[in-house]
TITORGU-53132 format. One record per atom (N, C-alpha, C): z, y, x. Coordinates in steps of 0.05 Angstrom, whole numbers, plus 5000, padded with zeros to 4 digits. Example, Ala and Ser with C-alpha at 12.3 -4.5 7.8 and 13.67 -1.06 7.14 Angstrom:
BEGIN
515648865264515649105246515649345264514249555257514349795273515750015258
***
This chain:
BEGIN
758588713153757888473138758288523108756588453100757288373063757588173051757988013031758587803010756687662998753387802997751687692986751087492977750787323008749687093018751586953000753986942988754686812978754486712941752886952935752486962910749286932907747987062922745286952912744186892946741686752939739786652967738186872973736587112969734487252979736187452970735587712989736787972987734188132983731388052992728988172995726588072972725988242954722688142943721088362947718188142942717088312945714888542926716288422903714888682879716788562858716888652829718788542814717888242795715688302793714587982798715787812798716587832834717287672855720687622848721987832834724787872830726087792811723487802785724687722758724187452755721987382778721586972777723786842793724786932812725386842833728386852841729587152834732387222835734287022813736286922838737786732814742086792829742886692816745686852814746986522821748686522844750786272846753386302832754686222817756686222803758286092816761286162833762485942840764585812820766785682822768685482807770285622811771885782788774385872784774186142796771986332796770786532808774486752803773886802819776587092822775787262844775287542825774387732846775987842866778687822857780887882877780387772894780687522898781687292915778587242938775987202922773187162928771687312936773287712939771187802953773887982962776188192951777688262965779288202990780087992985781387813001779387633030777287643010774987503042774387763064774287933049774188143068776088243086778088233068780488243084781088063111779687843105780787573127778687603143774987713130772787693150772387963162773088163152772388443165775188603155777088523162779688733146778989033152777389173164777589423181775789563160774589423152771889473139773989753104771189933106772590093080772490053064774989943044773889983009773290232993775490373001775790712980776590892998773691112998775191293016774991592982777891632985779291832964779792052970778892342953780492572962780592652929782292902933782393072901781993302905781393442881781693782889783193882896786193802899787893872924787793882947786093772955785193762989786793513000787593302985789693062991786992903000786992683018785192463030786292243034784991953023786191693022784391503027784791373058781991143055783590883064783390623046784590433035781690193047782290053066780889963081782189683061779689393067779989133057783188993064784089043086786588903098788789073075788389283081790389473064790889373037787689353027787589292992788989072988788688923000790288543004793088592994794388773017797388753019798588902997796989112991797789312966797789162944795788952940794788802911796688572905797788512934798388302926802288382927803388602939805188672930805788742896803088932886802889022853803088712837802088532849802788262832805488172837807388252858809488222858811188302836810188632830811388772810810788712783808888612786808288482764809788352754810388082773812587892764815288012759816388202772818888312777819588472753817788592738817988552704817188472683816388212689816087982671813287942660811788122666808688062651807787822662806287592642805787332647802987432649801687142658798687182651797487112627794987282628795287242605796387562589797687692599798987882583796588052593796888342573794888652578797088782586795388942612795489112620794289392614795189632607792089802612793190112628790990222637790990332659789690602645790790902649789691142644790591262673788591232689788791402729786791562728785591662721783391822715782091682736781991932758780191782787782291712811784691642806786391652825786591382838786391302865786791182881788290902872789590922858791490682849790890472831788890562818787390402795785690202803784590162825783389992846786089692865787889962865790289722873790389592847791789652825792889612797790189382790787989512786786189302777785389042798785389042809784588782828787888642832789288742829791988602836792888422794790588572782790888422752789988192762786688292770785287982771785887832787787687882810788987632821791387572805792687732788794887512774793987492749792187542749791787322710791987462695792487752694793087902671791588052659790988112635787188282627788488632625786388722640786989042642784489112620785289332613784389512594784289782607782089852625781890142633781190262611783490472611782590812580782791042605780891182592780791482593783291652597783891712609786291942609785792212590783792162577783392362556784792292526785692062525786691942504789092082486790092122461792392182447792692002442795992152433798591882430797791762399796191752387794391602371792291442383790891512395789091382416789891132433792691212444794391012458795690752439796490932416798190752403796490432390793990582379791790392366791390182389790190262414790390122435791589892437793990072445796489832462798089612434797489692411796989582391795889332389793889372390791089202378791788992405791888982429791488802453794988782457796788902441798588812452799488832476798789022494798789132518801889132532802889052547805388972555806689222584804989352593804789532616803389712607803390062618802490202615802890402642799990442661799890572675798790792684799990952677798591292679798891482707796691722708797191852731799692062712799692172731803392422735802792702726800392772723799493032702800793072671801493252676803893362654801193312625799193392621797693332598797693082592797192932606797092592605799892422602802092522611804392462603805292552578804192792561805792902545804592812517802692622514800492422506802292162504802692112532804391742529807391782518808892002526810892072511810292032480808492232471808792222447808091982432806291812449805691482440808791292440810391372462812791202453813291122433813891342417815691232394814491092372811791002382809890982355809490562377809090682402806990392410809490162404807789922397809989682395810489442413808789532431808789192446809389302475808889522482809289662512812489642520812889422539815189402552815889632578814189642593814389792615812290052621813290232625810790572639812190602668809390512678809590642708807790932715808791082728806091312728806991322768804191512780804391552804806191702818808191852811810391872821812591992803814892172814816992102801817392202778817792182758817492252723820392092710822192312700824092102680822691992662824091752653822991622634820391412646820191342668817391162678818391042697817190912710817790712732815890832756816390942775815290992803813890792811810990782812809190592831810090532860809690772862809790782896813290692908814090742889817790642898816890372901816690312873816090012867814189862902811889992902810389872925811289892953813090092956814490152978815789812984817489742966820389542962819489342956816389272953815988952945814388802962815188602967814688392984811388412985809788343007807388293012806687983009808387853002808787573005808087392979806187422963804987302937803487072943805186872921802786642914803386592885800386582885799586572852800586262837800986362814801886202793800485922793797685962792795085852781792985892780790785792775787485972786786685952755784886202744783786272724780986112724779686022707778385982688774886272694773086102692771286282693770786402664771086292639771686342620773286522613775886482624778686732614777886972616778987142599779087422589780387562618777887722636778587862658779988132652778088312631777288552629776888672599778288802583777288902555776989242557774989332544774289562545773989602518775789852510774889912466771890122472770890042457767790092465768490472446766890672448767790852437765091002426765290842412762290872390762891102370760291142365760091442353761491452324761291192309762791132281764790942286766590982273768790752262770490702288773190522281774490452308774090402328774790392347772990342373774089942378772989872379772089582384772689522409773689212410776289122435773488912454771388932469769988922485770688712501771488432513770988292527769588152548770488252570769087982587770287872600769987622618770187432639770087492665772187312675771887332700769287332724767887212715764487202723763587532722764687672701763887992695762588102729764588102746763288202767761288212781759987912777758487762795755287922782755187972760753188062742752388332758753988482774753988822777751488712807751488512816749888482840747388602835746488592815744388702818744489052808747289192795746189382791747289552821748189492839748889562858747289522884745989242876744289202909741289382901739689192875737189342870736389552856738889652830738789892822739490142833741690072844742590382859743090392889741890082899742090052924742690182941745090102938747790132963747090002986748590143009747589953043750889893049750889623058752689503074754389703096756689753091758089943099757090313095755890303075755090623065757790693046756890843034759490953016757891062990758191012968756491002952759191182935757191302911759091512890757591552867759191422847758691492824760191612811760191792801761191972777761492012761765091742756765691732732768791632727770691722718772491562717773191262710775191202718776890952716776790772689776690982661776890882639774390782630772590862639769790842626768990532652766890392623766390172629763490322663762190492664761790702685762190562709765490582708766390512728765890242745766090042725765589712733762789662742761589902727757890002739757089992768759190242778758390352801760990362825763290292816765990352828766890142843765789922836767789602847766189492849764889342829765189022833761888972854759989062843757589012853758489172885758689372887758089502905759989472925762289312923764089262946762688922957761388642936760788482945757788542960756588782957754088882969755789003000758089043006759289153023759089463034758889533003759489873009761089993003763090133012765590203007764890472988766890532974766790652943768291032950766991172935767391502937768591572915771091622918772491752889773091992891772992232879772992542882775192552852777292602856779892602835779592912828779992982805779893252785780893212759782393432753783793432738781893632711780693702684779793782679776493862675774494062676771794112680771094042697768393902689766793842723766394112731765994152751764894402769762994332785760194412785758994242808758594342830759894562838759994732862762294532879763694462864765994262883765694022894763793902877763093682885760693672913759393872897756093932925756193862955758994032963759993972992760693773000761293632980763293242989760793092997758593142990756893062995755592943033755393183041755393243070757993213085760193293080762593203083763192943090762892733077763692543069761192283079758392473078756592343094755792093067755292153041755691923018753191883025752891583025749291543019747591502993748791382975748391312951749591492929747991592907750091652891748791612864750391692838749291542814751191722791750091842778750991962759749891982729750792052699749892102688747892292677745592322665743892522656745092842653747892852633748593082639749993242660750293152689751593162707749393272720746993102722744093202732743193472719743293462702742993872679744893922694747493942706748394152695748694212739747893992750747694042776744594212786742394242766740194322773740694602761742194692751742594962742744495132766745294942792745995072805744695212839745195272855742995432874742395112896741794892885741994632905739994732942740294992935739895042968741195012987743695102971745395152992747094993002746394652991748494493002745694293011746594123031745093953044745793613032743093543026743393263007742793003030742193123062740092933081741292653080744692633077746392323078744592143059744292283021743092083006740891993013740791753011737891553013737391462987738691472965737591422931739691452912738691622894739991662872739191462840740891472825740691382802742491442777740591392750742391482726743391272705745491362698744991172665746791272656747391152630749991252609748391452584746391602585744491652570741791662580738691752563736991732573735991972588734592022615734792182627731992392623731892592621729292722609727192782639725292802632724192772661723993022661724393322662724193512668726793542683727793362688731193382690730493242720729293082722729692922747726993122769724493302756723093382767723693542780726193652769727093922782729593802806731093682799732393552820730493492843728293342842727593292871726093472877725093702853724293942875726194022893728394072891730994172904731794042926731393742919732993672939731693432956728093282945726793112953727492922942728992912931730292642921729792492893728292292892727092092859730592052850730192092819732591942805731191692798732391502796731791212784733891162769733491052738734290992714734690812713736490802699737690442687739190502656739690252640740590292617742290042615744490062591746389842592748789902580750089832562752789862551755689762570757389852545759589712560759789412561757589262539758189002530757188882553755289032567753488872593753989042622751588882640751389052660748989202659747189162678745089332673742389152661741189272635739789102627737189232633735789432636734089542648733989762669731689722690732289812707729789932725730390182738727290252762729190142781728889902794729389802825728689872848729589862870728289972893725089872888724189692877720789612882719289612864720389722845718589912823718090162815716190232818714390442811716190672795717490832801718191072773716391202761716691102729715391242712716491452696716691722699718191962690718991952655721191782648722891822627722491552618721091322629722091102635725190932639725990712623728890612635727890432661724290382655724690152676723889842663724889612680723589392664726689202668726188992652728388782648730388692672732188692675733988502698733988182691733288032716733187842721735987632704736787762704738987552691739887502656738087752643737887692614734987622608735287532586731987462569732587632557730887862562730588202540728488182533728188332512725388412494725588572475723488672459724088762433723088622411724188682392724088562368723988742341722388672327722488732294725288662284725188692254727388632235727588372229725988242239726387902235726887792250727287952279728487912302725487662317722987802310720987722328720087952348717987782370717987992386715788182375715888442383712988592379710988682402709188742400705888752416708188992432706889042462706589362474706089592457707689762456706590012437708589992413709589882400710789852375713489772379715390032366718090082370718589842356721389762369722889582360726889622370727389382357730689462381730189242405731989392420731989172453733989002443733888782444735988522440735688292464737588152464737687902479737887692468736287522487736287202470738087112491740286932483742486872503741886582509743286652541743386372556746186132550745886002552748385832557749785972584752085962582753186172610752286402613750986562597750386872602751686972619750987052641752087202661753287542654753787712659753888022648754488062621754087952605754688082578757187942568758488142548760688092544760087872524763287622512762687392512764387432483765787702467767587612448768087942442768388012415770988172401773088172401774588142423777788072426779188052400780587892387782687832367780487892338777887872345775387962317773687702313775087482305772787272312770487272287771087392271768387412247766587582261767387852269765188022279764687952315765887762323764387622338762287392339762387212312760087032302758887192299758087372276756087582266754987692285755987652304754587912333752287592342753787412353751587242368751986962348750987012317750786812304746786642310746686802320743986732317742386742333743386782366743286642392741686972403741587072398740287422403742087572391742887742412744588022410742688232403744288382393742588692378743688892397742389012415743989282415744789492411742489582385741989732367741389972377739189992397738390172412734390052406732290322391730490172399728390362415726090232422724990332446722190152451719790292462717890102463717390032485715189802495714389812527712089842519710989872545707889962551705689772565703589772572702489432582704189422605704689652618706189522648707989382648709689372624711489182626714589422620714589672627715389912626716689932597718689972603721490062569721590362567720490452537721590782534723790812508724690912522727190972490726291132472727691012451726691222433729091292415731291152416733791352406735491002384737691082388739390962363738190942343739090642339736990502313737990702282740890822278741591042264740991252263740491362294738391592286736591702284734591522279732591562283731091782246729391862249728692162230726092042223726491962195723491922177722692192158721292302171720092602159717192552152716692552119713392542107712292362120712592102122712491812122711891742166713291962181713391982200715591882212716791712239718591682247718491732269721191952269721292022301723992082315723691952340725591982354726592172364728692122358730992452374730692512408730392292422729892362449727292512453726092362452722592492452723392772441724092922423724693222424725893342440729393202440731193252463728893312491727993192492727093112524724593412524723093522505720393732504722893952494725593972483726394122493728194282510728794012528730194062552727994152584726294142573723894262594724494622590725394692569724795012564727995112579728095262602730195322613732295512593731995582577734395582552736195362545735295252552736195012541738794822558741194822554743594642573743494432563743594352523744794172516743794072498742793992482741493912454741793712437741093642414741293452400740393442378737693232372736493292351737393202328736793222302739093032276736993082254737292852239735992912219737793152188735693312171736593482148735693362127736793302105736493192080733693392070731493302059730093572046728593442022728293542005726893421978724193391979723193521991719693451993719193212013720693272042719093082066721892862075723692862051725392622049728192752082726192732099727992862121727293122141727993332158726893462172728993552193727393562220727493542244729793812244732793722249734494012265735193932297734694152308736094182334738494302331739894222341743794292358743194462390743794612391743194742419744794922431745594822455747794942477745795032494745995292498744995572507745195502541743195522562743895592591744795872594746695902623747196192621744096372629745596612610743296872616741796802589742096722573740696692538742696662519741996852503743496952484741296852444742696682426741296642404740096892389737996842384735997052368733296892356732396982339730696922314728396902342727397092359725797042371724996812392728396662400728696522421728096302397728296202378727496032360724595942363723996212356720696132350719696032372720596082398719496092430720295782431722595662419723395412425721395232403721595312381719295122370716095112372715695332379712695372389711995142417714795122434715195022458714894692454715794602433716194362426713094262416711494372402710094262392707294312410708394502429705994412455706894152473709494112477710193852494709493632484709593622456709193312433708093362411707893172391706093182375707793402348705493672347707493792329708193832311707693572289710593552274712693412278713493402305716393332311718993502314716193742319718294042323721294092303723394262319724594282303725094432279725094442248724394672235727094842230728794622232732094812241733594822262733995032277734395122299737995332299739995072307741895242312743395162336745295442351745295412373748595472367749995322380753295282379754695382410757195292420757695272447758595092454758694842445758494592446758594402428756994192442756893902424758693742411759093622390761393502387761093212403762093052413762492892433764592692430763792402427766992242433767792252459770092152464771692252479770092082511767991882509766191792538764592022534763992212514761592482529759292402518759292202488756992062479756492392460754292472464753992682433754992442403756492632383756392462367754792622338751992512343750192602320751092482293752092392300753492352268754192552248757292682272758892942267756393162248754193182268752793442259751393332228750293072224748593012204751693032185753792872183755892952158755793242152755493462178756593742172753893812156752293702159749093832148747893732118750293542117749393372082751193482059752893602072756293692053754493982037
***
């Protein structure tokens, strides 16, 4: 059984048409995801799986609905048992570990706003954090790198009363002691507000501080669609996305949609480099049906021998988190039969475009609008423009906007300024086509005006990620006195290629057969890796400062 029926009326359309007129979202009174979909399950199917967990240790953990109940609602015990009210932050660095699922759903049944971070974070990283939200708890996994990070944040953080980590560590508080010794026996204070602050995420943008991200308790209810029609999950399947705990990723593909769709959740725990030889086998193993990863996860899985592991469990894959190049997805389903389907969306939202199970994939396509925003593009006057003519994707907002976030936590000027004027910017632009079809075309920042030409960084990225040299790229604009700007590539080498004057020419000659060629690149340098914020965003910034100095 699943939850559906309770959130929307039709599970079935029949073209998108049919989906974007017709699909509508029930909001209940005083919505709590704890309580309204953990807990129903628990009482209507307790047996049923939420998380089935292993690590590269060979450790295995599967945490069934009845289980999650008693665990969640003991962690709100502990909660109380050192004083965090509601209302107070929480935040959580578990990478992919098992506990972050207790920890977070045991927030949203007591009232308290979690802040999932990265376990990649420094004790600067932490401090700004738990700072800025005032963060009252601090819960980490037991890896000596990640502890030696919150240590050094001690002496600096100011509002952090309590550190719990997953097991025994001087100086922390034992979870599992703690969960061992506390009562299963919780009743809540009071019922939250569909309004109240569920969830803050510091967004980790390529410039400047990273920004305190808000949403609502309603937040969950929004993932229905990227879980039933985007990456469609089946009612008791096991679905896997590939991404940690800290990243907004997670709320994507890890929980909320895909447990009220009733598919229990795949977490693969690692400490360090992806490897995709490790992952390949969990696959068949584990029997996953669904799975959903980012674009560079897809590179760097098609560079490996995908013969030799068997994909027959999946019935649909999907991407997001950047834009996916279609030479990238062509070669995947040579390998393995299998279409990627795209979607796009920040941390501020859920998924705002999408290929759904009943639309057509168009190769480097995001896809078309979700039913629950008014999207479009727009000019600089924030009107809309014809098919064909780049603009940014923005939203014109609803009263009650469902999915998008609702505030700048503790920023109320640069929260008017964001929705003073009833349309959000995302600052992403991109055109559609008569079908109705969205193509990206890159950050409204970086985009490259060369000899009264404007061109997008993807559209290169993408003609030259077709040339098997090619792992990693990134196009940027070069200051030049004649043509104002000119086209450099950033380039991370596949193995078995080595940089040379000749592999240059082969790469730009390459480009300006794929696209129109003056997009080509006329500077061509090849590094051993990208600079990157710490979610894995390239940060083209880094390279354009290093290229103007």
């Amino acid at each position: 059984m699943n939850l559906l029926n309770k959130f929307i009326d039709r599970e079935n359309f029949d073209n998108y048409e049919d989906f974007s007129e017709n699909f509508k979202i029930k909001i209940p009174e005083n919505f709590n995801f704890g309580y309204d979909v953990v807990d129903e399950y628990a009482k209507c199917a307790p047996d049923k799986k939420a998380v089935v967990w292993c690590n590269d240790k060979g450790e295995e953990k599967i945490i069934t609905f009845r289980m999650l109940k008693e665990l969640t609602d003991k962690t709100c015990n502990i909660f109380k048992k050192y004083g965090l009210k509601r209302g107070d932050f929480i935040m959580t660095m578990l990478n992919r570990r098992y506990e972050y699922w207790i920890i977070a759903v045991a927030a949203h049944k007591y009232g308290a706003v979690i802040i999932p971070a990265t376990f990649l974070l420094t004790a600067k990283d932490i401090a700004y954090r738990t700072d800025n939200a005032k963060v009252k708890m601090l819960f980490c996994s037991n890896e000596d790198d990640i502890i030696k990070h919150v240590n050094e944040a001690k002496s600096i953080c100011k509002t952090v009363e309590k550190y719990f980590t997953t097991s025994q560590r001087e100086g922390y508080i034992n979870f599992h002691d703690e969960l061992e010794n506390a009562s299963s026996n919780y009743v809540p204070e009071g019922k939250n507000k569909n309004d109240d602050p569920m969830l803050v995420y510091f967004t980790s943008g390529t410039t400047g501080y990273p920004k305190m991200v808000a949403h609502k308790y309603t937040y969950p209810i929004g993932f229905i669609v990227n879980a039933k029609f985007w990456q469609c999950v089946e009612d008791d399947g096991l679905h896997f996305t590939m991404a940690e705990t800290g990243w907004a990723k997670c709320s994507w593909g890890k929980i909320y949609g895909q447990w009220i769709a009733g598919s229990a959740i795949f977490a693969y725990d690692y400490f360090g480099r992806f490897t995709p030889t490790d992952v390949l086998p969990l696959i068949e193993k584990y029997n996953i049906t669904t799975f959903c990863a980012p674009p560079t996860i897809y590179r760097f899985l098609i560079k490996e021998d995908l013969s030799s592991y068997s994909f027959k469990s999946i019935k649909h894959c999907s991407t997001a988190g950047e834009p996916l190049n279609a030479e990238v997805s062509k070669e995947f389903k040579k390998f393995t039969g299998l279409d990627i389907y795209e979607g796009f969306g920040q941390s501020e939202s859920t998924v705002l475009l999408g290929t759904y199970s009943f639309v057509e994939i168009h190769q480097g396509s995001m896809g078309k609008p979700s039913p629950i925003y008014d999207l479009f593009i727009c000019d600089d006057n924030e009107n809309p423009v014809s098919p064909g003519v780049v603009g940014e994707i923005v939203i014109r907002l609803k009263e009650n906007q469902l999915g998008l976030f609702y505030a700048y936590y503790n920023d109320p000027e640069r929260t008017y300024n964001t929705f003073k004027t009833g349309i959000y910017h995302t600052g992403d632009l991109a055109y559609r086509d008569a079908e109705n079809y969205y193509w990206f075309v890159g950050r409204k920042d970086d985009i490259i005006k060369s000899s009264g030409y404007r061109i997008g960084p993807f559209e290169v990225e993408s003609a030259l990620h077709e040339h098997p040299a090619v792992l990693e790229c990134a196009i940027t604009a070069v200051p030049d006195a004649i043509r104002g700007q000119i086209v450099k590539a950033t380039i991370v080498l596949a193995k078995g290629y080595s940089p040379s004057e000749e592999l240059v020419k082969e790469l730009q000659n390459h480009v300006k057969k794929a696209t129109a060629p003056y997009k080509y690149p006329r500077i061509v340098e090849f590094v051993k890796e990208l600079p990157k914020t710490i979610s894995g965003k390239i940060k083209r910034v880094d390279i354009r400062k290093k290229d103007e100095k």
